[in-house]
C-alpha positions as CSV (number, residue, x, y, z in Angstrom):
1,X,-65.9,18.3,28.7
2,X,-63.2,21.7,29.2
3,X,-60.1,20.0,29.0
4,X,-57.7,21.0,31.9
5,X,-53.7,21.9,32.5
6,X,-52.1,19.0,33.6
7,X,-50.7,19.3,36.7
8,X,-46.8,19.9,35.5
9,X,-47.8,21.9,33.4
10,X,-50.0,23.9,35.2
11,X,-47.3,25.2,37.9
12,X,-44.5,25.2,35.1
13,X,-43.7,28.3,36.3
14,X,-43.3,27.5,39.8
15,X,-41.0,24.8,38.9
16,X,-39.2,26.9,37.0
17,X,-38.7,29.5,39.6
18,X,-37.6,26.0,42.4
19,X,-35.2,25.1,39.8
20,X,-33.6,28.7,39.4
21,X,-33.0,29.1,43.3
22,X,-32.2,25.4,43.8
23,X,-29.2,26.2,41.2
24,X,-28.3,29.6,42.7
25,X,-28.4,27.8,46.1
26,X,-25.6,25.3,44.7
27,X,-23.6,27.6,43.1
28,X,-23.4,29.7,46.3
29,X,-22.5,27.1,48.5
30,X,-20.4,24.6,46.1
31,X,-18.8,27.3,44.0
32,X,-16.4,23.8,42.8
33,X,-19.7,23.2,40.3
34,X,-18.2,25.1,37.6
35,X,-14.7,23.5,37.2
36,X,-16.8,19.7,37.9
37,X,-18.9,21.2,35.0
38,X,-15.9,22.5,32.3
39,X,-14.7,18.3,33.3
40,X,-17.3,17.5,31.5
41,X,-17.1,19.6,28.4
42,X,-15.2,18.5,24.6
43,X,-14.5,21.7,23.0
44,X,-17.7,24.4,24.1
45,X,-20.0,21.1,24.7
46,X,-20.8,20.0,28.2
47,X,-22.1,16.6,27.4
48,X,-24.9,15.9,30.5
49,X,-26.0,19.4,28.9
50,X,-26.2,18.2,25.5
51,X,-28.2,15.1,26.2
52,X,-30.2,16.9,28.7
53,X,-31.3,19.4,25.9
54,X,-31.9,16.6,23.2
55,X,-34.0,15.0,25.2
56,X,-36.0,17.9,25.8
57,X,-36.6,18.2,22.5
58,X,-37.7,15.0,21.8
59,X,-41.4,14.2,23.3
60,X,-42.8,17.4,21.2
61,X,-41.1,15.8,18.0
62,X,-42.8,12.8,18.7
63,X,-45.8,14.0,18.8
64,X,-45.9,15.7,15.9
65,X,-48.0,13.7,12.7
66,X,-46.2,14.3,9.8
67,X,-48.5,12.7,7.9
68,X,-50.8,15.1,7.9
69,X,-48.5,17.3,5.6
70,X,-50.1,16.7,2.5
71,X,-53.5,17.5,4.0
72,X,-52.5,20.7,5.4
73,X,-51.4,22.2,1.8
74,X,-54.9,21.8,1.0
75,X,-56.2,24.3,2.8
76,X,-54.3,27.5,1.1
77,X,-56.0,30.4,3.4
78,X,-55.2,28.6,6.7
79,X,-51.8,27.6,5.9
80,X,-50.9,31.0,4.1
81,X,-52.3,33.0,7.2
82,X,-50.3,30.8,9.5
83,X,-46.9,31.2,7.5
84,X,-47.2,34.8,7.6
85,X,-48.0,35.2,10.9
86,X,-45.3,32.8,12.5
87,X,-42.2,33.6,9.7
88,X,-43.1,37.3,8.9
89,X,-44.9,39.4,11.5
90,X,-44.1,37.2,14.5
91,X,-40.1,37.4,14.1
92,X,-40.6,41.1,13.2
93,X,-42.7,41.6,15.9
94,X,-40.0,40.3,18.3
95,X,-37.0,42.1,16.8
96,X,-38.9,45.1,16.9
97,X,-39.7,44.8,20.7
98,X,-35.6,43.5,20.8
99,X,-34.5,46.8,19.6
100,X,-37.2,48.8,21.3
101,X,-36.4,47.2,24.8
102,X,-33.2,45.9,25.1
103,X,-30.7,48.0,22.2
104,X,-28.5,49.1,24.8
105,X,-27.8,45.5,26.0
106,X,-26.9,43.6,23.4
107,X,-26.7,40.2,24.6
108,X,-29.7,40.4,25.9
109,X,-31.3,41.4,22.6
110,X,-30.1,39.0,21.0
111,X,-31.3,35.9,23.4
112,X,-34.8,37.7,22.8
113,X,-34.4,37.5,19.1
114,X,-33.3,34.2,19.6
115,X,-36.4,33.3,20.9
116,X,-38.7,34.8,18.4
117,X,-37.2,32.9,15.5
118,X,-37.8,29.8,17.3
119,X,-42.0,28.9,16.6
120,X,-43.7,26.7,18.8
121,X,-43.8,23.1,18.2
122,X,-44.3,21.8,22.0
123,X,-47.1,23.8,24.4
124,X,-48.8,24.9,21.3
125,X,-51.0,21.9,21.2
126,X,-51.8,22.2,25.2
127,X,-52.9,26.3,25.1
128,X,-55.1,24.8,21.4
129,X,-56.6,22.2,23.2
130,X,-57.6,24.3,26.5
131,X,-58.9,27.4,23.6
132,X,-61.2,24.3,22.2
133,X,-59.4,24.9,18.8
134,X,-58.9,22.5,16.2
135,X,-56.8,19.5,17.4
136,X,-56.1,18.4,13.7
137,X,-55.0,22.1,12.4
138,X,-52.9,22.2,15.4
139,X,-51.0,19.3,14.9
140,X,-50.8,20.2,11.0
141,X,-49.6,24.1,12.0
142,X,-46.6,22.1,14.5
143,X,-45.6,19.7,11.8
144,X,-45.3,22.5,9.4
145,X,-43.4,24.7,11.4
146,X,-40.9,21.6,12.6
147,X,-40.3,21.7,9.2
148,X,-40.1,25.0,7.6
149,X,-37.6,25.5,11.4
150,X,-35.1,23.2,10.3
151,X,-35.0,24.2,7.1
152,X,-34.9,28.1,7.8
153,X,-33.7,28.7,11.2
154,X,-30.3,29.5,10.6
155,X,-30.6,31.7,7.6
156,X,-32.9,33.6,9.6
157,X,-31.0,33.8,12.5
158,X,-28.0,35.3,10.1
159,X,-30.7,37.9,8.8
160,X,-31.9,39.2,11.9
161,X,-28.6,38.9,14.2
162,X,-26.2,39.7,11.6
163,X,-27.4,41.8,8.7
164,X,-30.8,43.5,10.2
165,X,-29.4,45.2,13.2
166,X,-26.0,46.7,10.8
167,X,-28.9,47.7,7.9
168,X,-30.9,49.9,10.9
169,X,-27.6,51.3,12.2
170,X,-27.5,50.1,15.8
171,X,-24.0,50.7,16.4
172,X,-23.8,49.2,19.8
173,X,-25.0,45.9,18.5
174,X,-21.4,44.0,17.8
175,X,-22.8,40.8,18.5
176,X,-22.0,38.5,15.3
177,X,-23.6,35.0,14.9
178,X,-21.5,31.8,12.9
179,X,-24.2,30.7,10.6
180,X,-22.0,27.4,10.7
181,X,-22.2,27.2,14.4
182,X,-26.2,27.8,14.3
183,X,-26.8,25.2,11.7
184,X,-24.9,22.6,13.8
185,X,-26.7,23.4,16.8
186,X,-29.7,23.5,14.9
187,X,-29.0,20.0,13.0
188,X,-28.0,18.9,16.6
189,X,-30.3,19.7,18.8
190,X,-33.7,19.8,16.4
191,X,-32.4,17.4,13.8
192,X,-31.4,14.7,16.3
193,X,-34.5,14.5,17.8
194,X,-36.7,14.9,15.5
195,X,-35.2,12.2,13.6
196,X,-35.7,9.9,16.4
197,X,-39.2,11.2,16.9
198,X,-40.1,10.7,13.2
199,X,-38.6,7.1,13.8
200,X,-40.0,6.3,16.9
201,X,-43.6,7.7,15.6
202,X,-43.2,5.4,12.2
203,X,-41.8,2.0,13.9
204,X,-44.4,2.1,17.2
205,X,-47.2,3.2,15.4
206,X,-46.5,0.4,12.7
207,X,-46.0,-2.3,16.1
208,X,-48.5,-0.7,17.8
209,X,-51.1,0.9,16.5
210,X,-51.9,4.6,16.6
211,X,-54.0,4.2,20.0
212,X,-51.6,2.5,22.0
213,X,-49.0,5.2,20.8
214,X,-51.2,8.4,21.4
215,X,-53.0,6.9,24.8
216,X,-50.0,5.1,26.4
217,X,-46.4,5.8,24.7
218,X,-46.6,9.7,24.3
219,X,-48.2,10.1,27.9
220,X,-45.2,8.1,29.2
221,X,-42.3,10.2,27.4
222,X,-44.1,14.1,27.7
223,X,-42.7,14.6,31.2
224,X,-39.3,14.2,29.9
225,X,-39.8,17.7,28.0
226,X,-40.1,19.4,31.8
227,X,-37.1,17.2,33.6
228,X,-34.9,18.1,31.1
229,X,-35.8,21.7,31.2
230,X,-35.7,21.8,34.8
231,X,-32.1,20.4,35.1
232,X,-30.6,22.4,32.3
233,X,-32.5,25.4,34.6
234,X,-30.6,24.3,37.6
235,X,-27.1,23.9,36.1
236,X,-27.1,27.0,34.3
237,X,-28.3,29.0,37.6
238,X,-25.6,27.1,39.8
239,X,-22.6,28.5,37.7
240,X,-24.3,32.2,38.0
241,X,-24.0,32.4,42.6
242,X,-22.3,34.9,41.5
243,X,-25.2,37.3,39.8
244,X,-27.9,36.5,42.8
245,X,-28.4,40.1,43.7
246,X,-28.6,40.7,39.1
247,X,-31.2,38.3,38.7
248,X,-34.5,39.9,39.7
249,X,-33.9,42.7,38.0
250,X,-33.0,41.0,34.6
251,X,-35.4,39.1,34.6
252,X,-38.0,42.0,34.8
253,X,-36.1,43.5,31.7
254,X,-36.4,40.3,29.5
255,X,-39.9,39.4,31.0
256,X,-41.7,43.2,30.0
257,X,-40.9,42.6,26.2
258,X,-42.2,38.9,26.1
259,X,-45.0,39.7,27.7
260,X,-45.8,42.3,25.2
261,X,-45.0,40.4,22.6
262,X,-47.7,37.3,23.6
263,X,-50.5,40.0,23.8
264,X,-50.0,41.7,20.3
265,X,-49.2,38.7,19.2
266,X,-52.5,36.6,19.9
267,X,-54.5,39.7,19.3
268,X,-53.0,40.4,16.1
269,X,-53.3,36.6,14.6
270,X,-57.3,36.4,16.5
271,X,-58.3,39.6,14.0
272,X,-56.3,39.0,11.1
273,X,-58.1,35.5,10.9
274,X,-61.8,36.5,12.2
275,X,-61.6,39.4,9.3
276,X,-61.1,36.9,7.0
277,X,-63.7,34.7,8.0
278,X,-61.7,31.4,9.8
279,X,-64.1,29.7,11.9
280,X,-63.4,29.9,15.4
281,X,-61.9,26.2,15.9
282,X,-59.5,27.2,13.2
283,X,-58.7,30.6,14.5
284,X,-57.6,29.5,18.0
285,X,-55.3,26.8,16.4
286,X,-53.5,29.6,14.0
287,X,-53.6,32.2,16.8
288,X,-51.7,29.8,19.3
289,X,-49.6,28.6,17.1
290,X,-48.3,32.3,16.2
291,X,-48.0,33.0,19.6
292,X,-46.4,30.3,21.3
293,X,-42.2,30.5,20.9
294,X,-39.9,27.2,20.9
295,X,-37.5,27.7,24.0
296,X,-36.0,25.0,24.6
297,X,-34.5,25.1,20.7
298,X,-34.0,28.9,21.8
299,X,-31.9,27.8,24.5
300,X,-30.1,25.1,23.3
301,X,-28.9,27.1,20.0
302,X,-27.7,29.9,23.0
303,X,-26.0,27.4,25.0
304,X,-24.4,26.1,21.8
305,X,-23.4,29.3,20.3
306,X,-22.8,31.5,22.9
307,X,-22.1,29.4,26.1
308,X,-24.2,28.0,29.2
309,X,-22.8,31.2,30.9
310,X,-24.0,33.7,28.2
311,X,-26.7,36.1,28.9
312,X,-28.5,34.5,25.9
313,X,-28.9,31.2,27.3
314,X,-30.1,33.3,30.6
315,X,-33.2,35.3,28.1
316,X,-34.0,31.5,27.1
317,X,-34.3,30.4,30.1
318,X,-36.8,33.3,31.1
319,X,-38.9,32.4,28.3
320,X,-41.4,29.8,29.5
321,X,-41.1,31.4,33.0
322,X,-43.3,34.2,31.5
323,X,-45.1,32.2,28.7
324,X,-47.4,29.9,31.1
325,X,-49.2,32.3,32.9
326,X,-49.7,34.8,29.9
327,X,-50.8,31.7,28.1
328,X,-53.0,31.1,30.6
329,X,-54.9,34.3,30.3
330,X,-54.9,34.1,27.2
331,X,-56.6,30.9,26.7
332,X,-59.4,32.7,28.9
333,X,-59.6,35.8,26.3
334,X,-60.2,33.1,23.5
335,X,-63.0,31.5,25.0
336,X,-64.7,35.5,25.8
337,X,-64.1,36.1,22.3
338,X,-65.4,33.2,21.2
339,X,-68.5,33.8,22.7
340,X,-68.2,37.2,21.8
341,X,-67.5,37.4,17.7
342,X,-68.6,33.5,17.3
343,X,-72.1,32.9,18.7
């Protein structure tokens, strides 16, 4: 049987789109959110933020089986065709499509960069499942790239924000990252979490029994993913009332490169594997994988770094908006391909 898009997940963007105008609605008619907001700040951190954002984090990391590590090494081709297409030409891809698109605004460029650096760890699994890929090379690919992201997400970020954009001479880019600030975030906001998910994952499943977690536990804790994503939504849009009349029009500018880059992207990983012979279960898993993007540690590192006002956090938020339905579609091209190269 097809498997279907859960109903949150299915109108993500929808939500998304309530929670934006529900925040611009606050901020328009109780413009005191802003100073009850900095109340709640120590130093740059708003703490109901904070939380919010760790516990957004949280359900994907507990999904993830790290004990399928071991097995995935195994499989050299699959692994090395996944690495290369998430670390090399997937951050390229994006920083390309950056400079291409959005050069002349900064900020902007580098909330999209942002956001290619970060590889999917959450959805992923979802768009696999609905492309009938391979569950089990899915959930290797996430628990991988958890990994290899906590591990490299700063120094990349420091490569393509701070030394890429000087080495191409793009003058107007003066936009300088603290590699200590990222790794904090980082450690923060993916390394809390996915400590407690690694913990949560080893204690339940040892209580519990791998059944009970997978059928009853992680079904429970998914939705917290969405509510946290939808309140960080709404509290950044209440603090921009200001930008109402901005808004369409950015978000047209950030959406035109993403979508771009989800097209080439699937495309690209699709070929690359069916040339070299991945069967089709295997393909779809890779492909996903490579084309899906981690917002929510996007927009937490942007909120961290740069501010919950910062145009940054604003490309982050944009992000899923624009990933669902392209996702969508492209689940459906997998399955015409499939029966196209695959049968």
């Amino acid at each position: 049987m097809q498997p279907k898009l859960k109903f949150l997940d299915r109108y993500l963007t929808l939500w998304i789109f309530l929670a934006m105008a529900t925040g611009i609605g606050l901020g328009h008619f109780f413009p005191s959110i802003s100073s009850a907001t900095d109340a709640l700040s120590v130093g740059t951190t708003n703490i109901p933020l904070a939380i919010g954002l760790i516990l957004m984090m949280y359900p994907p990391l507990a999904k993830v089986d790290y004990s399928l590590l071991p097995k995935a090494f195994k499989d050299t081709k699959v692994i090395g065709i996944s690495l290369l297409l998430n670390w090399v030409i997937g951050t390229v891809l994006m920083f390309g499509l950056a400079v291409l698109f959005l050069r002349n605004e900064p900020d902007y460029m580098t909330g999209l960069i942002l956001i290619g650096l970060a590889r999917c760890i959450a959805m992923v699994i979802v768009w696999s499942d609905l492309a009938k890929g391979n569950r089990e090379y899915t959930a290797l690919l996430v628990a991988l790239n958890s990994i290899f992201q906590i591990i490299s997400y700063s120094l990349f970020v420091w490569l393509f924000i701070n030394v890429l954009p000087n080495k191409l001479g793009l003058a107007n880019f003066n936009v300088s990252v603290s590699m200590k600030d990222v790794t904090e975030s980082v450690l923060i906001y993916l390394g809390i979490p996915f400590f407690a998910g690694f913990i949560s994952r080893y204690a339940l499943v040892k209580s519990k029994g791998i059944a009970w977690y997978n059928r009853k536990f992680i079904p429970k804790i998914s939705p917290i993913t969405l509510y946290a994503l939808l309140f960080t939504i709404v509290l950044m849009f209440s603090l921009k009332g200001d930008k109402i009349l901005e808004l369409p029009m950015d978000v047209v500018k950030v959406a035109v490169p993403l979508i771009i880059y989800f097209v080439l992207m699937f495309f690209v990983s699709f070929f690359i594997s069916k040339s070299l012979n991945v069967p089709y279960d295997k393909n779809a898993s890779i492909a996903f994988t490579a084309t899906g993007n981690n917002f929510e540690l996007a927009i937490a590192v942007s909120i961290a770094v740069f501010g919950i006002h910062s145009p940054q956090a604003f490309v982050g938020v944009i992000g899923p908006l624009v990933e669902v339905p392209v996702l969508i579609l492209l689940v459906r091209a997998s399955l015409l391909l499939k029966r196209r190269f695959y049968t």
